[in-house]
C-alpha positions as CSV (number, residue, x, y, z in Angstrom):
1,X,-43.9,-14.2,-3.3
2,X,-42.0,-16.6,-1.1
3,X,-38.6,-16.5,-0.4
4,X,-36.4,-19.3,-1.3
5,X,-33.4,-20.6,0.6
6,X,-31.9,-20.6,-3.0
7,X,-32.6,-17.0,-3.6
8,X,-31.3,-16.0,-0.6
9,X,-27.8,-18.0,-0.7
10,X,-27.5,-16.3,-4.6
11,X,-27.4,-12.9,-3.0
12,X,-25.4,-13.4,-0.5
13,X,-22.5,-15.1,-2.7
14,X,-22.8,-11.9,-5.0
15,X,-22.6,-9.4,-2.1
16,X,-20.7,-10.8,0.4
17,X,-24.0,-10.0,2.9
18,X,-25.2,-12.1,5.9
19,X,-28.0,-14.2,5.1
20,X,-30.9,-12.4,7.5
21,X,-29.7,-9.2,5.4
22,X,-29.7,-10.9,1.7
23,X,-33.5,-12.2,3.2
24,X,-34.7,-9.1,4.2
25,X,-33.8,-7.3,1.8
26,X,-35.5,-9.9,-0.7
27,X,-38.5,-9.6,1.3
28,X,-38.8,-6.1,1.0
29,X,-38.0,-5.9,-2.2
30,X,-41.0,-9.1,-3.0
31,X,-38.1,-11.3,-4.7
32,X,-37.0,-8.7,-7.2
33,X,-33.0,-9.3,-7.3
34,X,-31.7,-6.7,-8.4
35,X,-33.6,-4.4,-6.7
36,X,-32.8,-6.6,-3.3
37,X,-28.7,-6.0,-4.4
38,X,-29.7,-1.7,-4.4
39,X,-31.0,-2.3,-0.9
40,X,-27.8,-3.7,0.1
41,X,-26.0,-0.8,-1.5
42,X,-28.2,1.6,0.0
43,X,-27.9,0.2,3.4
44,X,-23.8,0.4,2.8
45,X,-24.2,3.9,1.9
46,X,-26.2,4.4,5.3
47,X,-23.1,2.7,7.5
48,X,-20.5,4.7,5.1
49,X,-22.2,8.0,6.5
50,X,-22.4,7.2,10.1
51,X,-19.0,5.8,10.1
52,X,-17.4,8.4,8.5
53,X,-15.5,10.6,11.0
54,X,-14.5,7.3,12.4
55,X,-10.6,6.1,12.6
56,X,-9.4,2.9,10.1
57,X,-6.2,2.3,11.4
58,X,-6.4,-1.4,10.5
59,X,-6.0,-3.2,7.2
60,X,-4.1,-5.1,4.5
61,X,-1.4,-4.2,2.2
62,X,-0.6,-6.6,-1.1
63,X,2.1,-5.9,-3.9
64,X,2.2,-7.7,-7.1
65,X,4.5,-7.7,-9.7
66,X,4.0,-8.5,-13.4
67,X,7.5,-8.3,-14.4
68,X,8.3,-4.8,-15.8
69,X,4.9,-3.5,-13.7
70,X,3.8,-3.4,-10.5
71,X,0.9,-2.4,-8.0
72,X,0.7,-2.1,-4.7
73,X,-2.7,-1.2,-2.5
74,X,-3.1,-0.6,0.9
75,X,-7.0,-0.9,2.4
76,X,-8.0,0.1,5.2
77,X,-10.6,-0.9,7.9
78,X,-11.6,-0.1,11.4
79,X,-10.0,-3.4,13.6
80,X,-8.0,-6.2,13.5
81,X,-10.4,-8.6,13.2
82,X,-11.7,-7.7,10.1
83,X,-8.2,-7.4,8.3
84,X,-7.5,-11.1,9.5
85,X,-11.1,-12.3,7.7
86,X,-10.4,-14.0,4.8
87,X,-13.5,-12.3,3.1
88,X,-12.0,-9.4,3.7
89,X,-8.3,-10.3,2.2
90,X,-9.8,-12.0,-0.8
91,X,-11.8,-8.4,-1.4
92,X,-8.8,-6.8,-1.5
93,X,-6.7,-8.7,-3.9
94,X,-10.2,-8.9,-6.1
95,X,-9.7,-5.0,-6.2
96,X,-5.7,-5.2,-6.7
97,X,-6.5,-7.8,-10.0
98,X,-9.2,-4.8,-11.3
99,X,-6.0,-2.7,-11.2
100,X,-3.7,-5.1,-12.4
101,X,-5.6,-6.2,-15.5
102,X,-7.3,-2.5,-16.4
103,X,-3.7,-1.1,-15.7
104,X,-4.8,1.6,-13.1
105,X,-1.9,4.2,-12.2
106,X,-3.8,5.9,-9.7
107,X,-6.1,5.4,-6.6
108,X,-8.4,7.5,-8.6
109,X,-8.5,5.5,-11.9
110,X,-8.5,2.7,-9.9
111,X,-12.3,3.5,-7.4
112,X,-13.9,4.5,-10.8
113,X,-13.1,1.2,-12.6
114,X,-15.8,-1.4,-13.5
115,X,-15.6,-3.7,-10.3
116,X,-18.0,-6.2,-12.0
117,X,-20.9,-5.6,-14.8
118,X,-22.6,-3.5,-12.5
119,X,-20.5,-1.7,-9.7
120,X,-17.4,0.6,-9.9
121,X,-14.5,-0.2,-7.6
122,X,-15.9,2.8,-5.3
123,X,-19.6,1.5,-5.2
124,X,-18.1,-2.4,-4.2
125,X,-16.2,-0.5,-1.2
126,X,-19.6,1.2,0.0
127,X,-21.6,-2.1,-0.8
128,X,-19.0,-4.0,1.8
129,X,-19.1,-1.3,4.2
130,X,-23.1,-2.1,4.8
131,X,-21.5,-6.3,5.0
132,X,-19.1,-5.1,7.3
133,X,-20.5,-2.9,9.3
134,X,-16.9,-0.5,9.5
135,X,-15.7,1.9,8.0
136,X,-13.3,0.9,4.5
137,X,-11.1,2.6,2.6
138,X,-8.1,2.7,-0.4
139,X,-5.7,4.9,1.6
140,X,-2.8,4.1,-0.7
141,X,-2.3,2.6,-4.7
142,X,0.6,2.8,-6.8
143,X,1.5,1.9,-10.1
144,X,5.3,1.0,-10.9
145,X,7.1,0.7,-14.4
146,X,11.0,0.0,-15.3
147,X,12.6,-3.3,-16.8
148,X,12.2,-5.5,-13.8
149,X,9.8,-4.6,-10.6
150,X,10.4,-6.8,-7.7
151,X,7.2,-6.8,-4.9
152,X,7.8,-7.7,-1.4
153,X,4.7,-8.5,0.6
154,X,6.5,-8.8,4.4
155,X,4.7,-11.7,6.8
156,X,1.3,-10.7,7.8
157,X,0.4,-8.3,4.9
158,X,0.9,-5.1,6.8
159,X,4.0,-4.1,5.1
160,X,4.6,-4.4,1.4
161,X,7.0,-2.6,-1.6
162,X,7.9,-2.8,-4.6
163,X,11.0,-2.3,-6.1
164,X,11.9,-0.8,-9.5
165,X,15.8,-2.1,-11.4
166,X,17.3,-0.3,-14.6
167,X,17.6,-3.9,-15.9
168,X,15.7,-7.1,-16.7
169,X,18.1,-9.7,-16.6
170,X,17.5,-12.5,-13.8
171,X,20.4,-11.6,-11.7
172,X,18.2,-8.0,-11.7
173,X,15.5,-9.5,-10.5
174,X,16.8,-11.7,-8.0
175,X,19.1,-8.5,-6.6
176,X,15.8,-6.4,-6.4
177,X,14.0,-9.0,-4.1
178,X,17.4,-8.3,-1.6
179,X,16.7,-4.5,-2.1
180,X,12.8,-5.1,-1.6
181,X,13.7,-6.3,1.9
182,X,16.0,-3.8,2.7
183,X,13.4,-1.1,1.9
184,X,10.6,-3.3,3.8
185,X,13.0,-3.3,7.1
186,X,15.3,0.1,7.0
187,X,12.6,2.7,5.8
188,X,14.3,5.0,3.4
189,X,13.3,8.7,2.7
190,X,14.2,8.7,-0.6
191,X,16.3,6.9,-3.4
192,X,19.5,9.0,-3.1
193,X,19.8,12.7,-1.3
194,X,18.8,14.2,-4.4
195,X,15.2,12.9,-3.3
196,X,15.0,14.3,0.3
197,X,13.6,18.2,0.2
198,X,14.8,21.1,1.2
199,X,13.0,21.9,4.5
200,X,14.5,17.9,5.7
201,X,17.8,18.8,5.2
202,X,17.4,22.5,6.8
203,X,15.7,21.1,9.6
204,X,18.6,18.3,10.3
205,X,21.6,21.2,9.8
206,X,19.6,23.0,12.3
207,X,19.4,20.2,14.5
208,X,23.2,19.3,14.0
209,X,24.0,22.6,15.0
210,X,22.4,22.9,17.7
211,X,23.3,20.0,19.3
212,X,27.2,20.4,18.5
213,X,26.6,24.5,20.2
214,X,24.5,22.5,23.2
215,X,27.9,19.8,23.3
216,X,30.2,23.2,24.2
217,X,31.3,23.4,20.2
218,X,32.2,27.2,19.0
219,X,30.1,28.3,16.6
220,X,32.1,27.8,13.5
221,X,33.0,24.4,14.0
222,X,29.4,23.6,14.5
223,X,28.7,24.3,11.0
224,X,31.0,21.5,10.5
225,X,29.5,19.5,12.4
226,X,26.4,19.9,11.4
227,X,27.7,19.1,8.0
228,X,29.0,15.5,9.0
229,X,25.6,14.9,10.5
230,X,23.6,15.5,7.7
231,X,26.1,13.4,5.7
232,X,25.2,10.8,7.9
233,X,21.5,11.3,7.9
234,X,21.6,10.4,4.0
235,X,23.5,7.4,4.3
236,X,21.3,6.3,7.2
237,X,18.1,7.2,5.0
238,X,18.7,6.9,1.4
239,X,18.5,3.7,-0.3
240,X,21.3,3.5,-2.1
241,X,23.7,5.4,0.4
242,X,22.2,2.7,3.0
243,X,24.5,-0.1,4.3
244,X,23.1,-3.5,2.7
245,X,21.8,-5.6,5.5
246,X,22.9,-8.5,4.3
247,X,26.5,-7.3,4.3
248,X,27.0,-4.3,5.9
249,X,30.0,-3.8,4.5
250,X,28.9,-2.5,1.2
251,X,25.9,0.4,0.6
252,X,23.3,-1.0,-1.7
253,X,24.4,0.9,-4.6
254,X,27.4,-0.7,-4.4
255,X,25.8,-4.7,-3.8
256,X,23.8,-3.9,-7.2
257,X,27.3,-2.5,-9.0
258,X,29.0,-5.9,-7.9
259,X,25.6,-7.9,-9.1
260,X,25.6,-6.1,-12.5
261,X,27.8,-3.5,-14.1
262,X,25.1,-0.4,-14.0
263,X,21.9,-1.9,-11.9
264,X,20.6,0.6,-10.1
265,X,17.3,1.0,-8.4
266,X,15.1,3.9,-10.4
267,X,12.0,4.1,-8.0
268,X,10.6,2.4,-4.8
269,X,6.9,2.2,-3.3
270,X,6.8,1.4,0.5
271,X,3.6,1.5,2.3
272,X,3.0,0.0,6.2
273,X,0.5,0.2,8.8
274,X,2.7,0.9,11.0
């Protein structure tokens, strides 16, 4: 049957495929549709395999925040150009709003949910990979509950958090998007030193000794040493213990006291290319 110019452009606005391919793939298939969309697949599936052992360093990162929710997704791809395409960003937030609406809490829930009538999350990401041509994948999701989450999504969308606050008054809120871009720029371990492991803090004792024995210390006073070091390690790399970069003279746990009598942060999600 011939071909139409009409066909083809309806295929390619449902796939996301070049025109040559959506014709093609028509031809082949002698105008059936759907069976002209399982071509596409297949030939994603194809590219998938061959590009699997290959590196995706590149991508996009977007938080939202629904007020006492939030989800963040990081998706990876093979170069820079890709992750600037628009195409490609507007994929990604399609796949965040699956999440969002079906209330995914893991990257697992989230590749085996209905991306459309008839493909799962998963079987959209293979579909694009054949579009594409590179390699594509969710490296990181996360779901985030408490009275207010606050999502940060830093300038160029390779950086993103979210923020979770004990409270959900609008002072909260607006003291959690401070404390989103204090995560975003100083990197925390962990929420307070409760949070960092065992083997981090044996490691930075170690460490502290051995540089205060290396710096002509005795022994015993080493220990000491060592001790003050690791108390500085936790201020410089837990959240709360961190000095507030927008006042340095306060820790973060103490900017959110002053806010509000009791706001703490409970949980943060931080997830860069970078």
């Amino acid at each position: 049957m011939a071909i139409t110019a009409a066909d083809v452009n309806k295929l390619r606005k449902q796939t996301g495929a070049g025109m040559m391919d959506c014709k093609k793939a028509l031809v082949e298939t002698d105008g059936d549709f759907e069976a002209a969309v399982d071509v596409l697949r297949k030939k994603g599936q194809k590219v998938a395999a061959k590009r699997g052992d290959n590196e995706a360093k590149e991508g996009v990162i977007f938080a939202e925040s629904l007020g006492s929710v939030g989800y963040i997704l990081q998706l990876n791809c093979e170069t820079d150009f890709v992750a600037k395409n628009a195409d490609f960003q507007t994929m990604i937030k399609s796949i965040m709003q699956v999440g969002m609406d079906k209330g995914a809490a893991s990257k697992e829930e989230l590749m085996n949910m209905a991306y459309d009538a008839k493909l799962t999350v998963a079987e959209k990401m293979t579909e694009q990979i054949g579009v594409i041509g590179e390699k594509l994948e969710i490296s990181n999701f996360a779901k985030v509950e408490a009275a207010t989450v606050v999502a940060y999504n830093h300038p160029g969308n390779q950086l993103a958090t979210l923020v979770a606050l004990n409270n959900g008054s609008d002072a909260a809120a607006d003291a959690g998007k401070q404390v989103a871009m204090q995560v975003a720029a100083m990197n925390p371990l962990a929420l307070s030193k409760e949070g960092i492991d065992e083997s981090t803090i044996a490691r930075e004792l170690e460490v502290g000794k051995d540089l205060a024995i290396q710096e002509g210390k005795p022994a015993e006073m080493a220990e000491k040493i060592a001790q003050g070091r690791l108390g500085k390690f936790f201020k410089e790399n837990t959240l709360l213990s961190q000095a507030f970069i927008k006042d340095n003279k306060q820790t973060v746990e103490q900017f959110l006291a002053s806010t509000e009598s009791g706001l703490t942060v409970t949980e943060f999600k931080r997830f860069s290319l970078s």
